[in-house]
C-alpha positions, 0 to 999 in steps of 0.5 A, a space after each residue: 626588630 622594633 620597640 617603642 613605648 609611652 608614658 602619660 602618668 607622671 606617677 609612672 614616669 616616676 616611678 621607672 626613673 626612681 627604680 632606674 636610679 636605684 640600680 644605678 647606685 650598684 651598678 653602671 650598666 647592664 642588659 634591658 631584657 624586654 618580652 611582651 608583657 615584662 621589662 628586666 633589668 639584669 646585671 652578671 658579674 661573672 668576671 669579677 671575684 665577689 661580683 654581685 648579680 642583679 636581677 630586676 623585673 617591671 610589669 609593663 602594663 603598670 608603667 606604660 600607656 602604650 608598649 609595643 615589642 617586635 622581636 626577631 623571632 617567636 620568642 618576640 625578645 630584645 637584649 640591650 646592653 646599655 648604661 644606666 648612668 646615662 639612662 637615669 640621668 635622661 629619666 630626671 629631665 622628666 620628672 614634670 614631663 607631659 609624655 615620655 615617649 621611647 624607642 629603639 632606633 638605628 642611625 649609625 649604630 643603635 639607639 634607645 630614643 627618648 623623647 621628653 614633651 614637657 609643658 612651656 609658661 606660653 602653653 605650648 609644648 617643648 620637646 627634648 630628644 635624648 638618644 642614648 646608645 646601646 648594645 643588642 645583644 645577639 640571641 646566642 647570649 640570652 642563656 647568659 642573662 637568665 634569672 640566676 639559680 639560687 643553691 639551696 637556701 638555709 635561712 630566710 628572713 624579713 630584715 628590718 626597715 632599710 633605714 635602720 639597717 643603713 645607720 648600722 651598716 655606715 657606721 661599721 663599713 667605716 671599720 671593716 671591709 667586710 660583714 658577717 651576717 647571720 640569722 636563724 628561723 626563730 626571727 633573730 639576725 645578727 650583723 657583725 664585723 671583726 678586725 684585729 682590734 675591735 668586734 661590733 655586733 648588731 642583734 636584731 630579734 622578733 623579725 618575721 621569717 618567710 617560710 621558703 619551703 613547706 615543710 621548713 625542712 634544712 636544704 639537704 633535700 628534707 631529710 633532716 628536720 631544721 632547728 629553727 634557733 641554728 644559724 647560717 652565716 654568710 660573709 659578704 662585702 660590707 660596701 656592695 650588701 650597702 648598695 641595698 639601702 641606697 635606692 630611691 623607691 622605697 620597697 614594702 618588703 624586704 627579704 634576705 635568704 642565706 646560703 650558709 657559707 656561700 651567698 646571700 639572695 635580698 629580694 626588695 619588693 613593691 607592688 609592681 617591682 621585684 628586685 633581687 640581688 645575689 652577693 657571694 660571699 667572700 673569704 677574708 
């Protein structure tokens, strides 16, 4: 089982430290999954009452000079259990380095080595090894870090610019614990918090919908012909739905599917980066 892979963009080198750095503001560590062509950063809660599940896919072409994988068997895979904190906190020393060289090594236990080659006032070249431990994760879990199924989706909608979306949602987590977010096919979305005291709503209208299904049909199977102005609400944990507007790239697109009553699926989209978060819903 081997792995090792280069970096000579500083763009690239970039880029990977500040996708890294985006999840770790959710999350403290998770599974690297690494396949011949992509990388996945995956995160399952499933011990936790509202855990929120992560899933995030890098091509690897658009990051890497170099890559090479060889995995145990034909699936030619690597599940690595690793700490982001500590993953991001390597990725920063390289922010004006020459070359980014990693790999997966085994001294006493194992290791993803990460070599950092950074250019010196003399003109030579000064070298920083970081070996940061990890976890491989034996072929009888990979089944449990597969991209999670999404029940059928009610309502699917382009949220407004991160940065607007995040000055309302700070103010109101100051209140509440919790939001309740609700939106419908004709482009309107609302956010809400409520407590025995006051009630606070944001109302966002002319939003563009991602038509998810062809005939825009209600979840039951297509049986029934969907009122675009009907809304789905979803109740969520204010400070992890908060945990999307952290990130340090900043997504083209952003996109928020809405289980009536169960779920919410964000997908935050980049030319080379797809990352998706599922927060259940909770019951106040």
């Amino acid at each position: 089982m081997r792995f090792r892979a280069k970096q000579l963009d500083i763009g690239c080198i970039t880029r990977f430290s500040k996708v890294v750095a985006t999840l770790t503001k959710s999350v403290k560590s998770c599974v690297l999954r690494l396949t011949p062509d992509k990388l996945y950063f995956v995160v399952v809660e499933r011990g936790t009452v509202g855990g929120v599940n992560v899933w995030c896919e890098l091509i690897q072409a658009n990051f890497f000079d170099d890559y090479r994988i060889e995995g145990r068997d034909e699936s030619n895979e690597i599940y690595l259990e690793i700490a982001l904190d500590q993953l991001s906190r390597t990725l920063k020393t390289a922010q004006n380095a020459q070359v980014v060289k990693i790999k997966l090594t085994k001294k006493q236990g194992a290791f993803l080595m990460v070599e950092v080659i950074q250019p010196s006032l003399a003109g030579a070249q000064r070298t920083v090894v970081h070996d940061i431990p990890v976890i491989v994760v034996p072929q009888r879990l990979w089944s449990d870090y597969q991209e999670p199924v999404m029940p059928d989706i009610d309502v699917s909608i382009y949220l407004p610019p991160l940065k607007m979306l995040k000055s309302v949602v700070d103010r109101m987590k100051n209140i509440s614990c919790y939001l309740m977010l609700s939106a419908n096919m004709n482009g309107e979305l609302t956010l809400k918090i409520e407590t025995d005291t006051v009630s606070v709503a944001t109302y966002f209208k002319e939003l563009m919908n991602h038509q998810f299904a062809a005939d825009n049909s209600i979840s039951s199977g297509g049986t029934a012909v969907r009122n675009n102005e009907q809304f789905s609400q979803v109740t969520v944990d204010i400070k992890k739905f908060g945990h999307l507007m952290q990130g340090q790239f900043a997504p083209t697109k952003v996109i928020c599917n809405v289980v009536n009553g169960r779920a919410l699926q964000v997908f935050l989209l980049h030319e080379d980066v797809s990352l998706q978060y599922f927060i259940p819903a909770v019951m106040k």
